[in-house]
N, C-alpha and C positions, 0 to 999 in steps of 0.2 A: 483437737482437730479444728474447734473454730479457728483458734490460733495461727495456723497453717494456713486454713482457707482466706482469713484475714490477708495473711502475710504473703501470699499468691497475688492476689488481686490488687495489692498496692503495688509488688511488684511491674503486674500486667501494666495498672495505672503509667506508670513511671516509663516502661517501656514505649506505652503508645504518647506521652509527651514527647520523647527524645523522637522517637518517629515524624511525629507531626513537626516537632522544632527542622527535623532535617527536610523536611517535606516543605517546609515551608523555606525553608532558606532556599532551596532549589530553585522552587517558584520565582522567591526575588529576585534571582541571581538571571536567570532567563528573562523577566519583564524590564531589568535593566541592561540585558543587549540588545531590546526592539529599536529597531534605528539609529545604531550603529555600526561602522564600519567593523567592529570586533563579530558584532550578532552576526553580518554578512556573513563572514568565515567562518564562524556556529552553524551558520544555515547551510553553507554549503557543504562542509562537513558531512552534516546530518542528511542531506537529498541525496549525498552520493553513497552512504553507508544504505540508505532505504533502498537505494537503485540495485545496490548488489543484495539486499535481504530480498528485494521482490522480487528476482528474479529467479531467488531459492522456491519462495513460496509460490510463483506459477507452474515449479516443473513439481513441487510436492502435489501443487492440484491435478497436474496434467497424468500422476504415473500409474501403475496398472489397474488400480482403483476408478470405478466412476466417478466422473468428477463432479456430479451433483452431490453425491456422498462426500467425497475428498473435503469436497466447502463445507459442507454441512456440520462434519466432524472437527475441522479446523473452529467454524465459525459456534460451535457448540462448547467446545475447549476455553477459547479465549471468553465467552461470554461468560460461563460458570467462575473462571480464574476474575474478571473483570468486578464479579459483581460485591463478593465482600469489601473492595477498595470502593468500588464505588456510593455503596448505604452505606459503610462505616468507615471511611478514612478521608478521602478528601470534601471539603465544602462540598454543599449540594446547589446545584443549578440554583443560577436567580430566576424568576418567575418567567423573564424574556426568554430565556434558553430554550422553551420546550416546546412553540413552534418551530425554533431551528431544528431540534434534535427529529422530528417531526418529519421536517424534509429531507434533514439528513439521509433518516432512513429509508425513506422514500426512492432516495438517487442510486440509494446503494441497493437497496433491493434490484432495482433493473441491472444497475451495473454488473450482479452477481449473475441474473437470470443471463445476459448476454454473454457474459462471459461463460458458463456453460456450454449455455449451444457453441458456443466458439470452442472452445477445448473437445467438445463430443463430436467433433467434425472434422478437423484440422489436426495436420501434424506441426505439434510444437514449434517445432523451428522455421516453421510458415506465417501462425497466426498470432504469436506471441508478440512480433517485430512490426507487424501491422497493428495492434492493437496498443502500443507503446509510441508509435510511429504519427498517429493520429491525434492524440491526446495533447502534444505540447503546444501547437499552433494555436487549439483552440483555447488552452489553457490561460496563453498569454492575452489573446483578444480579450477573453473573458476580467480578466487581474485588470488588465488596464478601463474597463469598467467598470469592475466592481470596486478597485480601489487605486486606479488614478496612476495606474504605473504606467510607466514609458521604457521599451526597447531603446539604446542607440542603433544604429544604423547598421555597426558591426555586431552588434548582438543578434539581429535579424539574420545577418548573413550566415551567423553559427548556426542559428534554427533551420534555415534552410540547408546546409550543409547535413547536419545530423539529421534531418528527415531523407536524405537524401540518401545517405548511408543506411538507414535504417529501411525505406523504404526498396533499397537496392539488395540489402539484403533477404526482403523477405522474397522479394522476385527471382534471385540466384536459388533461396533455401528450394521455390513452386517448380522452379525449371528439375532440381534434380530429387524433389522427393516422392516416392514409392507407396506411402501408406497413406492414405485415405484421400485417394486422388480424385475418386468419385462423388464424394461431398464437400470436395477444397470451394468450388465457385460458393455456396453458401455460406461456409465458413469463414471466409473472405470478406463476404456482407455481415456477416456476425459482427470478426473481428472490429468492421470502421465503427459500429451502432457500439460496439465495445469501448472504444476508444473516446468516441465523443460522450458517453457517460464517464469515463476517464476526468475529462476535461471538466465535466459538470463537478464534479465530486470535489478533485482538487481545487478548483474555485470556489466550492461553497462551504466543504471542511473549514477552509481558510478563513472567510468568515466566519464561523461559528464557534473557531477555536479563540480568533479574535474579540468575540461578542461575550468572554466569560471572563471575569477577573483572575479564578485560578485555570492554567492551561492544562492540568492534571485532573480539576473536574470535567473537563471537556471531553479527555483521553478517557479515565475509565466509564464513564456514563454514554460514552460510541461505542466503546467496544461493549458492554452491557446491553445494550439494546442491541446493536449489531449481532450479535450473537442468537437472536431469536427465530430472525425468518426461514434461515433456509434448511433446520435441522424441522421446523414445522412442514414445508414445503416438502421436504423427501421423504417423510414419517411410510408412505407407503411403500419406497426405494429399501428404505430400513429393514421392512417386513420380510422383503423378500431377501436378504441378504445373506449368503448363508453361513452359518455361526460359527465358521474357523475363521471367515474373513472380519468380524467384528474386533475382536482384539487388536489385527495389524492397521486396519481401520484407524483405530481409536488412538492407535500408537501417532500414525502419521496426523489426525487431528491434534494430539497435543503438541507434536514438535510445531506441525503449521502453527502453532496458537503463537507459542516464541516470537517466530519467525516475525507474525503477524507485530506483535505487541512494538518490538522493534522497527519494524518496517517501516509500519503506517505510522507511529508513534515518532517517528523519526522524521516524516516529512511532515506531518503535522505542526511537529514545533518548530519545524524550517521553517514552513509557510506562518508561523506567531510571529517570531524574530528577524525573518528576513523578506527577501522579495520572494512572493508568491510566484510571479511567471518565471523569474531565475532559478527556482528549486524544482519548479513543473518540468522545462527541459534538463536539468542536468538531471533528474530520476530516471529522465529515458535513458539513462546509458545505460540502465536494467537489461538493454540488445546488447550489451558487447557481453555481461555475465550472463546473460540466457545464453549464447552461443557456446560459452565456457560450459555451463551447467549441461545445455545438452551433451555437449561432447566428453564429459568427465563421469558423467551419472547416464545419463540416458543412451550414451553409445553411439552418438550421430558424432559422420566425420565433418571437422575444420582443414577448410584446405587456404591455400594461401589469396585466393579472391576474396572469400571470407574473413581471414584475417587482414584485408584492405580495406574491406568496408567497415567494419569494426573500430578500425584504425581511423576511419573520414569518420565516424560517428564520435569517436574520444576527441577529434580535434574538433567538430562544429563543439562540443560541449566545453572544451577550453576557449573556444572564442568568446562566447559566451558570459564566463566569466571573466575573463579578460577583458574585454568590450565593456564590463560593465561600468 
């Protein structure tokens, strides 16, 4: 039997080598497309796969479920999944990190709080486009102080064009939607306070993903600590919850969790390897697969004004990259 248990745990050993070896080749493979023209197209790859994963994971928050719970459940899933990678598999924070991580979760707590009241007010295909809608502008101001980036002149033009669409859309979705029309002006105000923690987040992730030698301790030690607040925050939402709906709950917190991993995981190591304000606005094109996602899942019609602006929002985001 010892024999066995011996012969287990070399095994195990030898496993988490080849793991770490592949873990680790990743890592170099990514810190050697940071500022280059190949990482660019890494990057933007990776903002526009995130654009279409968050746009899943908004209408996972938004569906029949409260969406303090919804988050709660998602951000519960992915912390528990995050945290054995994070104390046993990749490097641990250097000692500078954990002020960052610090504020990190700081920006993200409001960002989750606003976004709530935003979802518990509004109908999806209202607050969603505004709250997406607001984020890139500032995102870029913000990049190009935090780290020195410059728009060209047609890249501007793009940003303006895709706020524009995006911002036209959410005024077409207010003109013709039916549910929750009495608390839309709030939710409204939600949504920008939503957006401009948007913009906070994606600028200071960016840093902090940047501030770590491996980009994979940065990913699972966010999602670890991210995972805490808002399952503490709803504990008495929980109480009251009643116990058929905990299971599909719990279903829908572990797909968010996925979602999640990919998502944010995705524009994060755009914003490592590439331009921070370039990956900020091509995410928002998350409005042309929100409009998708409401209408395929959630049952709201796309009609053909809709599919225009959708259309001005995918080409401000081609200019964008083309411009650049």
């Amino acid at each position: 039997m010892r024999l066995v248990i011996m012969a287990v745990a070399m095994q195990r050993a030898r496993r988490g080598v080849v793991a770490g070896k592949d873990a680790g080749d990743m890592t170099d493979w990514l810190i050697s497309l940071e500022g280059t023209e190949a990482g660019r197209q890494v990057a933007i790859a990776l903002a526009l796969l995130a654009a279409f994963l968050h746009a899943l994971f908004g209408a996972l928050q938004k569906g029949r479920h409260d969406p303090w719970l919804s988050r709660a459940a998602i951000d519960a899933s992915y912390g528990i999944m995050a945290a054995p990678v994070a104390l046993f598999v990749v490097p641990w924070p250097e000692p500078h990190m954990w002020p960052i991580f610090g504020i990190v979760a700081l920006i993200h707590v409001g960002y989750k709080l606003a976004q709530a009241m935003t979802y518990a007010r509004g109908a999806y295909s209202v607050v969603y486009p505004v709250v997406r809608g607001t984020g890139p502008f500032f995102a870029v101001i913000g990049a190009g102080l935090l780290f020195g980036e410059r728009f060209t002149s047609g890249q501007w033009m793009g940003v303006l064009v895709l706020m524009t669409g995006i911002f036209g859309l959410a005024l077409y979705n207010l003109r013709h939607v039916t549910v929750d029309r009495a608390t839309m002006i709030p939710a409204l105000g939600w949504a920008v306070v939503t957006g401009a923690f948007v913009a906070a987040y994606t600028t200071y992730d960016a840093y902090g993903i940047r501030a770590t030698a491996d980009p994979f301790t940065f990913l699972a030690w966010f999602f670890m600590i991210d995972g805490i607040f808002m399952p503490l925050w709803t504990w008495r939402r929980w109480r009251a919850l009643p116990s058929s709906e905990v299971l599909p709950l719990m279903k829908r917190g572990i797909a968010g969790a996925f979602v999640a991993f990919f998502s944010f995981g995705a524009i994060l190591l755009a914003t490592r390897i590439g331009n921070v304000g370039e990956a900020a606005v091509l995410r928002e094109t998350s409005v042309v697969f929100s409009a998708l996602v409401a209408w395929l899942i959630l049952g709201e019609k796309v009609g053909p004004r809709r599919l225009g602006l959708m259309a001005l929002i995918a080409a401000g985001a081609m200019m964008v990259k083309l411009a650049g």
